[in-house]
GUROSE-927757 format. One record per residue (C-alpha): z, x, y. Coordinates in pm, whole numbers, plus 32768, in hexadecimal, padded with zeros to 4 digits. Example, Ala and Ser with C-alpha at 12.3 -4.5 7.8 and 13.67 -1.06 7.14 Angstrom:
2
830C84CE7E3E82CA85577F96
//
This chain:
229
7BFC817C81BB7CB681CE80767DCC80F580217EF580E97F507F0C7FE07E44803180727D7580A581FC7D0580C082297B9C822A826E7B1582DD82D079CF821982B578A582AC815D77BA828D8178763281C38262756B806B81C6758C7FF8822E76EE80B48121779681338160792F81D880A37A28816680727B5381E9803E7CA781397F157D5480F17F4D7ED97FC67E2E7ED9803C7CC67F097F5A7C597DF27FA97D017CC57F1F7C2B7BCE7DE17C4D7C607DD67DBB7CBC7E447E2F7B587D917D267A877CD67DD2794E7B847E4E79967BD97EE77B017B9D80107B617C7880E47C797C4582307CFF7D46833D7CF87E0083D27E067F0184EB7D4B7F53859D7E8E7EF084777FA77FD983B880657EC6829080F57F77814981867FDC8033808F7EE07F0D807D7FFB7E0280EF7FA37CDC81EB80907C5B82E380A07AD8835380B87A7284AA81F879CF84DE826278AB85A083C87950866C84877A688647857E7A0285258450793B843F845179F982DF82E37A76826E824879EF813182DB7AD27FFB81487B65800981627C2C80FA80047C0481CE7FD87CFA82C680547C0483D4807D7D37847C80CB7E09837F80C67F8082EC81BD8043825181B981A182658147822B80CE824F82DE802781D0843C7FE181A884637E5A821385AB7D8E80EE86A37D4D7FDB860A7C73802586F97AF87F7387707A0E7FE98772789B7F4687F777467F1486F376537FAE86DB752E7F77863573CB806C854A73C3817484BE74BA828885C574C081B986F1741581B9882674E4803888E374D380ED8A2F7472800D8AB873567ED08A32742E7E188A56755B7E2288EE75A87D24882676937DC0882078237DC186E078987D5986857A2F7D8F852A7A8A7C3B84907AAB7B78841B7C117BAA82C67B777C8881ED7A8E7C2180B779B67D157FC5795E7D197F5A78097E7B7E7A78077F457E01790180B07D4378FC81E87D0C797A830D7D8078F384717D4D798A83D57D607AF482E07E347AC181907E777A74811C7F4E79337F957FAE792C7F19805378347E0A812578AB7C87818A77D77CA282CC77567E3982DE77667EAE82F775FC7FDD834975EE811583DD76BA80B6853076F87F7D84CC77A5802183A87866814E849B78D9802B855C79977FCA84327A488158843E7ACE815083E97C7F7FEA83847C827F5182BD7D9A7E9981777D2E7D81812D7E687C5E80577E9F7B9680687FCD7BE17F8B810C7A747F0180D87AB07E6D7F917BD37DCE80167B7F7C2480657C007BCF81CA7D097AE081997CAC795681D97DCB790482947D537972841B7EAC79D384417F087AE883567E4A7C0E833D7E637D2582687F2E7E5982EC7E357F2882F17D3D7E8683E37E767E8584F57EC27FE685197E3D809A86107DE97F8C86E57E197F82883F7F387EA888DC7F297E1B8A197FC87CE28AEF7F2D7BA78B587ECE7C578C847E257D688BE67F687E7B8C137EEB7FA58B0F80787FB28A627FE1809E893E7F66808187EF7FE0802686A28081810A85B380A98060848C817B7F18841882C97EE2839883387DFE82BB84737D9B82FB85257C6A826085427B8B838E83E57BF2841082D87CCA840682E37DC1853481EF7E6885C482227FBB8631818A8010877C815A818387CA816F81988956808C826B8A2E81BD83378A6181EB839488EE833C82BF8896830A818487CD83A27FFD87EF83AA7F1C86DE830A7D998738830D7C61866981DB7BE685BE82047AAD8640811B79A486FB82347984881682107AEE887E80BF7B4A87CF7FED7A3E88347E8D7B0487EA7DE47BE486EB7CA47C1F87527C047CEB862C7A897CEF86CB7B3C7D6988187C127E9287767D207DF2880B7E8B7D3B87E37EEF7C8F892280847C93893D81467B8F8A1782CA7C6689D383ED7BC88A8284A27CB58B9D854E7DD28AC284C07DB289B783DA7F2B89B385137FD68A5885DD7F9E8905
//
C-alpha cells in the first residue's frame, strides 16, 4: 500500500525550492536529505498518520497523530503538469523547442528545512522555478512496508486499521472500518455498517478495548446509542 507523506505545493525562491504539505507525523525523518519518495501526480492513497489509543472520550491525542485509529480521507491533488523548461527562472522557451519536463517515478531530497511552519525540500535534479512549478500538487508516498510499527502497543499507524473488521465482545459482526478521523478531542473511528450508513466511535480503551491485528479484527464495547447517531 502506497501512502501519502506530503503533496508538493508552490514553488519558494528561484533555486528549485517547494513547500511541502506534511501528512506524516514524522517529518523530520521522512524528509531528511538522502530519502527517496515515490511520486503519485494523479493518486489520492491514504495519509501515513497513526492514531493513539485513548484513555475516555474527552482525553486529547498526542500532537503526532498515531493512527490510534486513524485515517483521513487524501485530498485529491490538481492534475500532475507538464512544463517546457526554460533557461533561466522567468525566461519563456519562445525562439526554442525546449526539453518537456515529466515529473520523475522518484524524487531525491537534497535539502530540507523549516521555514515559518513549513517544510522547504529542495529536490535532485530541480534547478530552478520552472521545473519546481511542474512538480505543483504532487503526492509524496512511501510504501506501508517501509513504514516501522510504532513501539508503543497502543497506537498504530492509520493505515493498518482500515478495513478491519469490528465486532463486540460477543463476537456481533457491526462492520468494518472506513478510515480514521482526527478530530481534536479524539480520534474517531469511522465504522461503515453492513447496511451502508456509517457511525463515528472513539478510539478509546473504554469503548475499544481490543485491536487484534493477527485476527483482522477490532473488538468494540459502544455504549447504548452510540451507532444510531
Amino acid at each position: 500500500m502506497q501512502l501519502v507523506v506530503g503533496r508538493i505545493g508552490k514553488p519558494h525562491g528561484v533555486r528549485g525550492e517547494v513547500t511541502v504539505e506534511v501528512r506524516t507525523d514524522e517529518p523530520e525523518a521522512r524528509f531528511a536529505p538522502g530519502t527517496v519518495l515515490r511520486t503519485e501526480p494523479g493518486a489520492t492513497p491514504p495519509p501515513a498518520r497513526n492514531t493513539v489509543l485513548g484513555t475516555e472520550p474527552g482525553a486529547t491525542p498526542p500532537p503526532a497523530r498515531n493512527t490510534v485509529l486513524g485515517t483521513e480521507p487524501g485530498a485529491t491533488p490538481p492534475p500532475a503538469r507538464n512544463t517546457v523548461l526554460g533557461t533561466e527562472p522567468g525566461a519563456t522557451p519562445a525562439d526554442e523547442p525546449g526539453v518537456p519536463f515529466r515529473v520523475p517515478a522518484e524524487l531525491t531530497i537534497e535539502e530540507s528545512r523549516f521555514h515559518q511552519g513549513r517544510v522547504l525540500i529542495a529536490f535532485e535534479g530541480i534547478p530552478d522555478r520552472n521545473t519546481a512549478e511542474a512538480l505543483r500538487g504532487t503526492l509524496l508516498v512511501v510504501d506501508s512496508a517501509d513504514v516501522t510499527p510504532p513501539d508503543d502497543p497502543e497506537e498504530f499507524h492509520d493505515h493498518q486499521l482500515v478495513g478491519l473488521a469490528v465486532v463486540t465482545p460477543a463476537g456481533e459482526h457491526l462492520g468494518e472500518v472506513a478510515r480514521i478521523d482526527h478530530a481534536p478531542s479524539s480520534d474517531l473511528l469511522v465504522l461503515r455498517r453492513p447496511e451502508g450508513r456509517t457511525a463515528l466511535i472513539p478510539f478509546v480503551r473504554a469503548i475499544v478495548p481490543e485491536v487484534d491485528l493477527a485476527g483482522g479484527r477490532v473488538i468494540v464495547d459502544p455504549p447504548a446509542g452510540l451507532l444510531d447517531l
